[in-house]
Structure formats: C-alpha cells, structure tokens
GUVEXRO-398801 format. One record per residue (C-alpha): residue number from 1; residue in one letter; chain; x, y, z. Coordinates in nm, 3 decimals. Example, Ala and Ser with C-alpha at 12.3 -4.5 7.8 and 13.67 -1.06 7.14 Angstrom:
BEGIN
[1 A A [1.230 -0.450 0.780]]
[2 S A [1.367 -0.106 0.714]]
***
This chain:
BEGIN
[1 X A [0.649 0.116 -2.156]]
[2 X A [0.437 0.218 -1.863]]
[3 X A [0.120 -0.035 -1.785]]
[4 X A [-0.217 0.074 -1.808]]
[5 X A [-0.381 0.137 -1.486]]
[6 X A [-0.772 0.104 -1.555]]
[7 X A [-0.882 0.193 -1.222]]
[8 X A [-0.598 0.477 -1.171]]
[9 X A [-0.685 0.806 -1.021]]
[10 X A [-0.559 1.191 -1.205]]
[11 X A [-0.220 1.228 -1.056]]
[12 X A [-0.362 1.594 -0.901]]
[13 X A [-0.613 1.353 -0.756]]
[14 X A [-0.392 1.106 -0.609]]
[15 X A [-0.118 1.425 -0.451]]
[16 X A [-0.487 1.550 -0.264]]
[17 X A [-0.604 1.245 -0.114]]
[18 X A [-0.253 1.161 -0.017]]
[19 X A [-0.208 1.488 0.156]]
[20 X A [-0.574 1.465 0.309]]
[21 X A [-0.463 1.127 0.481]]
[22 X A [-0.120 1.281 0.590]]
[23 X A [-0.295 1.561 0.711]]
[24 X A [-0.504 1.315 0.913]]
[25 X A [-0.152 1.112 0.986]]
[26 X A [0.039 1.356 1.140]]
[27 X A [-0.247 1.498 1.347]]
[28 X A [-0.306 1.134 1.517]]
[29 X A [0.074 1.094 1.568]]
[30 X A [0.078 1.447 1.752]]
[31 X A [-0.193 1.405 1.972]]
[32 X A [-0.124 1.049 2.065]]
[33 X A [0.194 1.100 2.299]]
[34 X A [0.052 0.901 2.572]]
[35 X A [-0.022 0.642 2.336]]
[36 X A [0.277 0.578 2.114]]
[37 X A [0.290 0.189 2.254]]
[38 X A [-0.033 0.101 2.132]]
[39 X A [0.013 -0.206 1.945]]
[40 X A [-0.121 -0.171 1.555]]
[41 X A [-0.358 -0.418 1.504]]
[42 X A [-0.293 -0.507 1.125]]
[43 X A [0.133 -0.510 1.222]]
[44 X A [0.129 -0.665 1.556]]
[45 X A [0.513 -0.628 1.554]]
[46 X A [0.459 -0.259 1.512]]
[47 X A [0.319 0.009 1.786]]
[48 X A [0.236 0.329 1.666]]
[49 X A [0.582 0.530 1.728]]
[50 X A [0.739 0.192 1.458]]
[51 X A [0.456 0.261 1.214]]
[52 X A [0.547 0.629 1.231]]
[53 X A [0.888 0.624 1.204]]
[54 X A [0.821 0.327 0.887]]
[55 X A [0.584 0.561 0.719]]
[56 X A [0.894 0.855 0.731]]
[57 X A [1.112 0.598 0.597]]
[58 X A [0.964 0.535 0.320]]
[59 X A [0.885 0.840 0.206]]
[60 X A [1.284 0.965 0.288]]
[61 X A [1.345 0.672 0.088]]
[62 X A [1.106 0.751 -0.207]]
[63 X A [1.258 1.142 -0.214]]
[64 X A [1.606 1.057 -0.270]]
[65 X A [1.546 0.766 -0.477]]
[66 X A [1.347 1.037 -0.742]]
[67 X A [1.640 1.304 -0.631]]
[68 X A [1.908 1.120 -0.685]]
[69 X A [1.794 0.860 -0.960]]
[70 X A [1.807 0.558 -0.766]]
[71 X A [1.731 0.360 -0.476]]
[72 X A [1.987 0.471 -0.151]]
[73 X A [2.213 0.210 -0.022]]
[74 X A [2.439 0.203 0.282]]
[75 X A [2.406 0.440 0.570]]
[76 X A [2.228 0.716 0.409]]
[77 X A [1.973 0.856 0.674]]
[78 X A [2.109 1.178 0.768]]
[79 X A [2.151 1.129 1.213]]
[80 X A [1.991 1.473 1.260]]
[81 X A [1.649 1.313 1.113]]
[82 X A [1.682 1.010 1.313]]
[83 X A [1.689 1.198 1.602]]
[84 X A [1.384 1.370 1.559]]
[85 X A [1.057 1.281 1.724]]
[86 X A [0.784 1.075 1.586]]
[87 X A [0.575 1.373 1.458]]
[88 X A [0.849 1.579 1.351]]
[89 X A [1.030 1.315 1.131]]
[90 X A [0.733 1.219 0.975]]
[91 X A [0.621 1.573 0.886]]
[92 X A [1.024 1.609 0.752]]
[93 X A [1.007 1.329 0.563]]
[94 X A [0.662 1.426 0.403]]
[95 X A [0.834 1.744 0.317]]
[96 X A [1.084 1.584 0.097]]
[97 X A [0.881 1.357 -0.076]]
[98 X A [0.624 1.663 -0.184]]
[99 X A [0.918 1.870 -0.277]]
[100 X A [1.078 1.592 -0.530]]
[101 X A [0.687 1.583 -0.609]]
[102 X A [0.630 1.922 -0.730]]
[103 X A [0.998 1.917 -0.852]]
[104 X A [0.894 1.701 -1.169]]
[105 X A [0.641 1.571 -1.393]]
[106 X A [0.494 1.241 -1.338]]
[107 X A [0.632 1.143 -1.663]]
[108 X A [1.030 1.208 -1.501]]
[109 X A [1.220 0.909 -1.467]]
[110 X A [1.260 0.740 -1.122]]
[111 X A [1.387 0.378 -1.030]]
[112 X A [1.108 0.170 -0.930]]
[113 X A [1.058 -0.248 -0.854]]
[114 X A [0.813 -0.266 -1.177]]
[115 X A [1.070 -0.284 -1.496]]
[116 X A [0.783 -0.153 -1.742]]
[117 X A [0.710 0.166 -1.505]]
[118 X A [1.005 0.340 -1.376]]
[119 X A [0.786 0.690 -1.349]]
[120 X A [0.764 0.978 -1.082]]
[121 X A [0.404 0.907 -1.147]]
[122 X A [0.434 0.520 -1.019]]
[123 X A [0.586 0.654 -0.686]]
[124 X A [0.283 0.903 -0.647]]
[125 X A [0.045 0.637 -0.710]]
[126 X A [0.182 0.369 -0.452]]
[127 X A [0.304 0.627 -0.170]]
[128 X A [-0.123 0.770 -0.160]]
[129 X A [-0.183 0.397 -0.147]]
[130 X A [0.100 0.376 0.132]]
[131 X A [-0.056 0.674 0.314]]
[132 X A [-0.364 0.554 0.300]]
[133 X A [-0.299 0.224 0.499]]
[134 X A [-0.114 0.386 0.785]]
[135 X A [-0.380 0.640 0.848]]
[136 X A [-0.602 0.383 0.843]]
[137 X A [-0.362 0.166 1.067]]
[138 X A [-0.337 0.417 1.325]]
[139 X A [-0.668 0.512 1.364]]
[140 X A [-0.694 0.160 1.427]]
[141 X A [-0.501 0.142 1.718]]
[142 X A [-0.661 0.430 1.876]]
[143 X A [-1.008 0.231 1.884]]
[144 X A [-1.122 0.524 1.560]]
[145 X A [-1.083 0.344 1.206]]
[146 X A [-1.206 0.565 0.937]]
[147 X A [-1.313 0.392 0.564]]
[148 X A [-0.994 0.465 0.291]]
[149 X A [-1.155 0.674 -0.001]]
[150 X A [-1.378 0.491 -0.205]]
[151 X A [-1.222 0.574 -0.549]]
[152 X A [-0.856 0.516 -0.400]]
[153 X A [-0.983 0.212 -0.243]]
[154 X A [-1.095 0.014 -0.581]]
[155 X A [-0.752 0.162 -0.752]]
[156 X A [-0.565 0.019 -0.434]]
[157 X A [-0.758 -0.345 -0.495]]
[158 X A [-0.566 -0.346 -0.863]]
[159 X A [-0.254 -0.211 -0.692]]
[160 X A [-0.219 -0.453 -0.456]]
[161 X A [-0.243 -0.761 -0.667]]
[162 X A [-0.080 -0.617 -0.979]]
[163 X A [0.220 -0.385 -0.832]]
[164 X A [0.309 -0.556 -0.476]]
[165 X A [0.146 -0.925 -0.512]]
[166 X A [0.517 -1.116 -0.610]]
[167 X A [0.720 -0.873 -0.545]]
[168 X A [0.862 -1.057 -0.208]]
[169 X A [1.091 -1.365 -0.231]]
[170 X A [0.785 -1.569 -0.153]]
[171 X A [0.811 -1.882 -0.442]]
[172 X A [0.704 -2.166 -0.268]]
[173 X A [0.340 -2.141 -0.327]]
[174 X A [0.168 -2.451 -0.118]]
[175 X A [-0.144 -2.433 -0.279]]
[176 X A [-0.294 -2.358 -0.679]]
[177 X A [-0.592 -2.210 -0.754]]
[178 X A [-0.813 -1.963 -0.917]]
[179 X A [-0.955 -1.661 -0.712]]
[180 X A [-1.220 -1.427 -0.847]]
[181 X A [-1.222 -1.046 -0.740]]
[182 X A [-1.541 -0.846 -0.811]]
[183 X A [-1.622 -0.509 -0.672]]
[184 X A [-1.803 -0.207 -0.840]]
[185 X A [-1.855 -0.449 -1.142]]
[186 X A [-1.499 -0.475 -1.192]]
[187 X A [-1.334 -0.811 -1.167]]
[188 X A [-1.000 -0.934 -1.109]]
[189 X A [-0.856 -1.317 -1.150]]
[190 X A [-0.566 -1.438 -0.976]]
[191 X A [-0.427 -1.741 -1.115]]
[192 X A [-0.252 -1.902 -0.851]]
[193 X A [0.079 -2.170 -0.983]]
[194 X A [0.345 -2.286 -0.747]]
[195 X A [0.596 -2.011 -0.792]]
[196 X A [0.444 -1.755 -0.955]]
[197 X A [0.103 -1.552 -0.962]]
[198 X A [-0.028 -1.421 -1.277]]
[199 X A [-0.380 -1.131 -1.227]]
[200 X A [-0.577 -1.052 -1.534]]
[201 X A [-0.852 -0.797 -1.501]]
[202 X A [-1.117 -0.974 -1.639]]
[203 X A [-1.330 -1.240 -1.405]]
[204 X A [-1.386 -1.659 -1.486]]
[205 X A [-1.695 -1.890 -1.405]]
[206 X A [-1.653 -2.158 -1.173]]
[207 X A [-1.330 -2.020 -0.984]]
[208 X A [-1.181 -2.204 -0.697]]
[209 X A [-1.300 -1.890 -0.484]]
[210 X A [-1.483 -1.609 -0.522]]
[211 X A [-1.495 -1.289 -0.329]]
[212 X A [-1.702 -0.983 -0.350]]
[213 X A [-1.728 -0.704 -0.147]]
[214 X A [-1.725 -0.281 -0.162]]
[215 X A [-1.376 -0.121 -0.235]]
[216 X A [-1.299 -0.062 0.095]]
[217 X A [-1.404 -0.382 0.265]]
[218 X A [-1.190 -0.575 -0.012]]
[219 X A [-0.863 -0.385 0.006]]
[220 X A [-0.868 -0.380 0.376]]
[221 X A [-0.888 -0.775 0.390]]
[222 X A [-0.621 -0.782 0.071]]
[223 X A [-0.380 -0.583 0.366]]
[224 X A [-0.518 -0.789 0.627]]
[225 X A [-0.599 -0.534 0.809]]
[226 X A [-1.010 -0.643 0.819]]
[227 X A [-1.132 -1.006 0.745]]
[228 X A [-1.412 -1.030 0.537]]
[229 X A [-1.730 -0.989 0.600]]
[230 X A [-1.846 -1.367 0.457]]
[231 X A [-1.670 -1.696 0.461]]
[232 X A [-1.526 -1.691 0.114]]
[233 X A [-1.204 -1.599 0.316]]
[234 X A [-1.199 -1.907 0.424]]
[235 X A [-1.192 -2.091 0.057]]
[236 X A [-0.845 -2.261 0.067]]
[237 X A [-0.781 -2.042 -0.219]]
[238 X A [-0.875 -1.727 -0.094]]
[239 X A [-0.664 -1.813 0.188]]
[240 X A [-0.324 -1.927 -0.022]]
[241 X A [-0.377 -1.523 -0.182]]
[242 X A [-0.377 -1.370 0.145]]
[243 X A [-0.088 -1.578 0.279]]
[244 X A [0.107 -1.473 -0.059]]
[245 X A [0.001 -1.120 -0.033]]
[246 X A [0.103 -1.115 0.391]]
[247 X A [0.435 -1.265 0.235]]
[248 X A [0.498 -0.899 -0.014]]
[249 X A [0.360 -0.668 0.157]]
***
C-alpha cells in the first residue's frame, strides 16, 4: 500500500516546480562552458560537467525503469547519448523522463527502492526533489545559490529522512540518539539504534538534539549542502544523522 506523505505536494505541482528548476538547470549548464571544472561545493568529487552528466543519468535511468517495468542492468546507455555534450544529454534525458511522465498516471506501476510504494507517482516526487538539489548545486558553484521552493523544501525535509535515510548499506551506526526536527510547526523524530533508523512525524521532549530552522535552511544542511545556521549541528546526535544521511545519499 502506498505511505502517506503529509507534507506531499499535487503531483501537477510537483511536474511544474520540477520543470521550473530544469528550466533553470539546463540554462546554467549552457551558459557555463568556460566553467564546466568548477568544483561543486556540496560533491567535492564532482565539477559541474559530473553533476550534469549524474543528473541525465538518473533521469535515463528513472525513464526506462517506468518504460520498461524495472530497474536497467548491464550496459544499457545507448553510446549515441553518451556522446552527447553536457547540455544536450541532460536536456535528452529530461525528455525521456517527461515523456514516460505524461505517458501514465501516477497511480501506474513502476519499480522503486520503497517496497510499500512502487508508483509512477513516487518517481515524480523524488526526481523534483532530485532536480531541485542540482539546480541548487550548480548555482552553487557559480558563486549564485538560489533558495529551493519553500513548499518543496518542507516536503523534501520528510523525504529525505523517510525515503533515502537507510537506504545505503550504512549499518554500523557509532552513535544512538534521539534528534528532534521542527520547521513550519511540523516535527520530525529520528530515533537513532545501531543498525537501523526509525523517523516518526511527531516531535519528543528532552531529545538528545534538537534542530529548528525554515524549510530551506533545514533540507539544505540534511544534503549537506549548507551547515546550520546555530550550533545544534554540532550535538553529537545531530552529527551521527548527518553522517548517516552523507552515507545514503
């Protein structure tokens, strides 16, 4: 049965920002030729031609895995698309993924990592999520970092801890603990055990750590791509969540 999202966008809502940031996306990646080595400073592994060509991955990957009804394996990126240039794979790719997209309903079936939610709809939920981050990411190695949506932003903060938090092969948690989430008046706990995490929706008194923040400001630091603004960061719990979270995402 598909999970209740309490903070989840309308699906129409989700397909506009997504293309919005895209929009935004490909526009950065074609006017940055001179700049494709800029290192991005949330994936200092990555310069902006590897977060480019990542971002057209996974939506490639996301098309045929709705098209074809599960997840491709093997050698299955056609060479033609590998050859093409940063902007023009990405806007490819983006072209598949909205075709599947207006193909179906959100309701169609399509493999996903979350047993209880193998929907079209999950994929449109995490890839506006997924676009969200790298517009944000390469904005942010051009010196120009723009906020991520407010509504899309508290959506992400649930997103984050309840769809990619423990999804990794991450199990040897050093640390336990209790971590409080609040923004908007929403709260989320994450209950910290050796090998597993378990998030509720609901806050506790007297957690090991609390953190509070605006939508934005909160999701950015759950990517680590901000730190936060305080020193609850700091809180040896706080800091076991963002080392878990660093280790699935």
């Amino acid at each position: 049965m598909k999970p209740a999202y309490p903070y989840a966008l309308p699906y129409v809502r989700y397909r506009q920002l997504m293309a919005e940031d895209f929009s935004r996306l490909l526009e950065l990646t074609r006017s940055a030729d001179g700049q494709l080595t800029a290192q991005v400073p949330g994936c200092p592994d990555w310069d902006i031609e590897k977060l480019v060509r990542h971002t057209a991955m996974v939506y490639l990957q996301k098309a045929e895995t709705i098209r074809t009804g599960v997840k491709p394996q093997g050698r299955w990126v056609p060479e033609e698309i590998l050859r093409l240039g940063p902007a023009e794979i990405l806007e490819t790719c983006f072209g598949r993924l909205t075709t599947e997209f207006d193909s179906h309903e959100p309701a169609d079936v399509a493999e996903s990592w979350v047993v209880e939610d193998q929907t079209v709809g999950f994929w449109i939920r995490r890839l506006a999520h997924e676009t969200a981050i790298h517009r944000y990411d390469i904005e942010a190695a051009l010196g120009q970092p723009q906020p991520i949506d407010g509504d899309l932003a508290l959506d992400g903060i649930d997103e984050v801890l309840t769809v990619m938090l423990g999804r990794g092969t991450d199990t040897g948690g050093s640390k336990t603990g209790t971590v409080v989430l609040e923004s908007e008046g929403f709260a989320w706990t994450a209950y910290l055990q050796q090998d597993e995490v378990t998030i509720t929706g609901e806050g506790i008194d007297s957690p090991d750590a609390r953190i509070a923040g605006e939508p934005n400001t909160l999701l950015l630091w759950l990517w680590g791509r901000e730190p936060l603004p305080d020193d609850a960061a700091i809180q040896p719990a706080a800091a076991e969540l963002r080392r878990r979270l660093a280790a699935d995402t």
